[in-house]
N, C-alpha and C positions, 0 to 999 in steps of 0.2 A: 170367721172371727179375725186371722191376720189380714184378712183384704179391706176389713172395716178400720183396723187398726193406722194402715198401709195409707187410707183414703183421708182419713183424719189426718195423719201429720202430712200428708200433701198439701189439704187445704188449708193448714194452720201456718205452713213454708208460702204458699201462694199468699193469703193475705198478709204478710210480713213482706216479703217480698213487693208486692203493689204498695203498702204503706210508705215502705222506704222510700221507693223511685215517688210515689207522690210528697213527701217529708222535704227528698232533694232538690226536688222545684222550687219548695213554697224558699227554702233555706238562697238558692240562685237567685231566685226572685228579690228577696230581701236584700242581699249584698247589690245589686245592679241599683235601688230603689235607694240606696243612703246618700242622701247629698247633705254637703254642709255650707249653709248658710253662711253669706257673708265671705268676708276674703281676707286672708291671712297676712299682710306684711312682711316682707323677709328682714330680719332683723340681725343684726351684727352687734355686736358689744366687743369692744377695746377697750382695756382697762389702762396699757401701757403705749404709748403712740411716740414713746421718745425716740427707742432702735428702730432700726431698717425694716427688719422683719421680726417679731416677736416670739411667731410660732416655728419658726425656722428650726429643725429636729424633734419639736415635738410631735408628739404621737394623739391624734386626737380618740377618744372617749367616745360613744354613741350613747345618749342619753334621751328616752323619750320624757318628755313632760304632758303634762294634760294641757288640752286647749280649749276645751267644754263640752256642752251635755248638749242633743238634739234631741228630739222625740219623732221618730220614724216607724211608720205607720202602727203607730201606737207603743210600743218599743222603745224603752229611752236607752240612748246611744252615747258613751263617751269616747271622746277622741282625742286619741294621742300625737302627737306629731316628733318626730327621733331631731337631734341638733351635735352635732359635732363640737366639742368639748374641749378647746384648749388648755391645760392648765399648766402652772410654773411650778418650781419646787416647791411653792409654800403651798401648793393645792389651791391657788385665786385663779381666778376665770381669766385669762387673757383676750379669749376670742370665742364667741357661739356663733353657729353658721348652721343655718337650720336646713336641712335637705325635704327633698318633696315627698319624702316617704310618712307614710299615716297610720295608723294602726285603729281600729273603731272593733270596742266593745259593746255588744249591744246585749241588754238584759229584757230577756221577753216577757210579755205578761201576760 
């Protein structure tokens, strides 16, 4: 009776265990398989262009924004992209500086 007990959760840990390692493919597979269409612009916005340098001691902000929605292999995907944040004491934007860092949410179906 314990050796039936014993052979059961063996093979109930074995197929959990193969589901997983097959689960972690499909999931590799998808990250290597997202591309986003189209091409990005690096963009800059100066609000203030009178002084030398504006941002000079300030501290910039990391701030993602969305940049749109893909549909990957079935899968639709939003994507984020992070921008460096200058702001002044009144909290106005003086400079956004968008770095090559992405972040992709994808919701499965």
């Amino acid at each position: 009776m314990r050796l039936n007990k014993f052979l059961v959760a063996i093979g109930i840990l074995s197929i959990i265990v193969v589901t997983g390692i097959i689960e972690a493919d499909d999931v590799n597979e998808y990250k290597t398989t997202i591309s986003v269409s189209g091409t990005f612009t690096d963009e800059e916005v100066e609000a203030n262009s009178d002084a030398e340098d504006p941002i000079e001691g300030l501290i910039p902000e990391l701030e993602m924004e969305f940049v749109g929605t893909e549909v990957v292999n079935g899968n639709k995907v939003d994507i984020f992209r992070e921008y460096e944040i200058y702001r002044n004491e009144a909290n106005e934007v003086i400079k956004k500086v968008p770095t090559d860092y992405y972040e992709y949410l994808e919701y499965w179906r």
